[in-house]
C-alpha positions as CSV (number, residue, x, y, z in Angstrom):
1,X,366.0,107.3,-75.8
2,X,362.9,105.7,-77.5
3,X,360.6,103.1,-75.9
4,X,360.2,100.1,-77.4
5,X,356.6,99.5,-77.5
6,X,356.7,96.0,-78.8
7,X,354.9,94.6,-81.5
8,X,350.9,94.8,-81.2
9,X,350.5,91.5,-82.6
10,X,352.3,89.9,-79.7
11,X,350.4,92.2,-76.5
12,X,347.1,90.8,-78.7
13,X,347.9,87.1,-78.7
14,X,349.1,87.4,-75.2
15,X,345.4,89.1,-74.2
16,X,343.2,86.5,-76.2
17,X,345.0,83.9,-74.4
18,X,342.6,84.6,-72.0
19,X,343.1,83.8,-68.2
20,X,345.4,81.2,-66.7
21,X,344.0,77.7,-66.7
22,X,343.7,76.5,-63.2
23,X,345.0,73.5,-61.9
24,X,342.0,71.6,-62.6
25,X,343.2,71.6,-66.3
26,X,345.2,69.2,-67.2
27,X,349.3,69.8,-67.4
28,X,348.9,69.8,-71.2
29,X,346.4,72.7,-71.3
30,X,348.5,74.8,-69.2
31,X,351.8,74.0,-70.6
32,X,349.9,74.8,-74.2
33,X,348.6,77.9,-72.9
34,X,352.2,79.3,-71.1
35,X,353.4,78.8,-74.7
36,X,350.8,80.5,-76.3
37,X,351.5,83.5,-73.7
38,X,355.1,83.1,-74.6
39,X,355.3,82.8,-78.0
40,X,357.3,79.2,-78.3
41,X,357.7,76.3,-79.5
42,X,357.2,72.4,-78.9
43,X,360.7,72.6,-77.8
44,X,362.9,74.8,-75.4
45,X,365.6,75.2,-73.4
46,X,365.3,76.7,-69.8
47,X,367.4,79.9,-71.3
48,X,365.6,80.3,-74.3
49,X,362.4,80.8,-71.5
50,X,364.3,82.9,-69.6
51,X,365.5,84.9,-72.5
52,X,362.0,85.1,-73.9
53,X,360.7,86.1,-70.5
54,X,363.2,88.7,-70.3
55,X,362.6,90.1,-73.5
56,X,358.8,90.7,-72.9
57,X,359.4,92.1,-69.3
58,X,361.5,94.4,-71.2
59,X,358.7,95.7,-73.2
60,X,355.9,95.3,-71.5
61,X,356.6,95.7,-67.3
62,X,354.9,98.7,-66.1
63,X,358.3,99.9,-64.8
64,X,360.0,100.2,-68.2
65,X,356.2,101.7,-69.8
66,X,356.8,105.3,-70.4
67,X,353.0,105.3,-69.3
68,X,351.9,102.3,-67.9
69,X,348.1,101.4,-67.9
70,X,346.4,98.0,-67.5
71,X,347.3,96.6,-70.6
72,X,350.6,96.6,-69.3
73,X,349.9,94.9,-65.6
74,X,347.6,92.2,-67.5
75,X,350.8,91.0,-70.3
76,X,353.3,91.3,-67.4
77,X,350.4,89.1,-65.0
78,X,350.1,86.7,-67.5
79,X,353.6,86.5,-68.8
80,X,355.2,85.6,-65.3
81,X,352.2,83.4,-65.0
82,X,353.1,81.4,-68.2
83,X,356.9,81.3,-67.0
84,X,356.0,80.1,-63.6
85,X,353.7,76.9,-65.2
86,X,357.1,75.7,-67.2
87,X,359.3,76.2,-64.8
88,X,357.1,74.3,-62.3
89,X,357.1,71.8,-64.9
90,X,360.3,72.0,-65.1
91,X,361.4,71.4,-62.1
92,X,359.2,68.2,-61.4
93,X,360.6,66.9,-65.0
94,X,362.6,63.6,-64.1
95,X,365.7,63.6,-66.1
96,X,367.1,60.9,-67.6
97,X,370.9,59.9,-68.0
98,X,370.6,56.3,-70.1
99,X,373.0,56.5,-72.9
100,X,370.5,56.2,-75.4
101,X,368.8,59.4,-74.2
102,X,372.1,61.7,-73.9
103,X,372.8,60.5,-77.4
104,X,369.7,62.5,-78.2
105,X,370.8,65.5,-76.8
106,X,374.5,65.9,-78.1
107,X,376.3,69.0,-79.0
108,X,376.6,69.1,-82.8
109,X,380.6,68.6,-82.8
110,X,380.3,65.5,-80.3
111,X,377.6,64.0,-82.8
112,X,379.4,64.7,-85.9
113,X,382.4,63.0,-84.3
114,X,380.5,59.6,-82.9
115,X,378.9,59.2,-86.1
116,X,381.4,59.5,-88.6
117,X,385.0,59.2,-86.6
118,X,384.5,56.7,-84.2
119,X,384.8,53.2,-84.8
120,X,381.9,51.3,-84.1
């Protein structure tokens, strides 16, 4: 079985993120950093972080490391780090349930048929 040793492009943008912003920094400096750490977007869903999370703890936990050395302990640090500032934000995100906002949000096949099989 070979080890997937990731690609060396992501381990380096994860180390010149540098270290966690404290919480001094504002939210939007920490939630810019976490997604500089994580690789994503503007936008996500709480599985595509947890899938993205996964996928670098896959690669670059010291348990899965054929021979783990501190690179590996600072990504995997600064990784759960990153998770742990979106989820926190996350979690103290108040949700909204107005129409208008929903409408926003709908599955394609529920759009598709409001807009162009419903009567207005």
């Amino acid at each position: 079985m070979t080890h997937n040793t990731g690609n060396i492009n992501e381990v380096w943008t994860i180390i010149q993120a540098g270290e966690p912003p404290d919480e001094k920094t504002g939210l939007h400096d920490r939630l810019a950093w976490a997604r500089r750490v994580l690789g994503l977007g503007l936008s996500v869903t709480r599985n595509e972080l947890k899938g993205r999370t996964h996928q670098l703890l896959q690669v670059w936990h010291p348990d899965h490391a054929p021979s783990p050395d501190a690179v590996h302990t600072e990504v995997t640090r600064k990784v759960l780090k990153a998770r742990d500032i979106i989820l926190d934000y996350c979690d103290n995100y108040r949700f909204s349930f107005s129409q208008e906002e929903i409408n926003h949000y709908l599955p394609p096949e529920e759009w598709l048929k409001k807009r162009f099989w419903e009567d207005p």
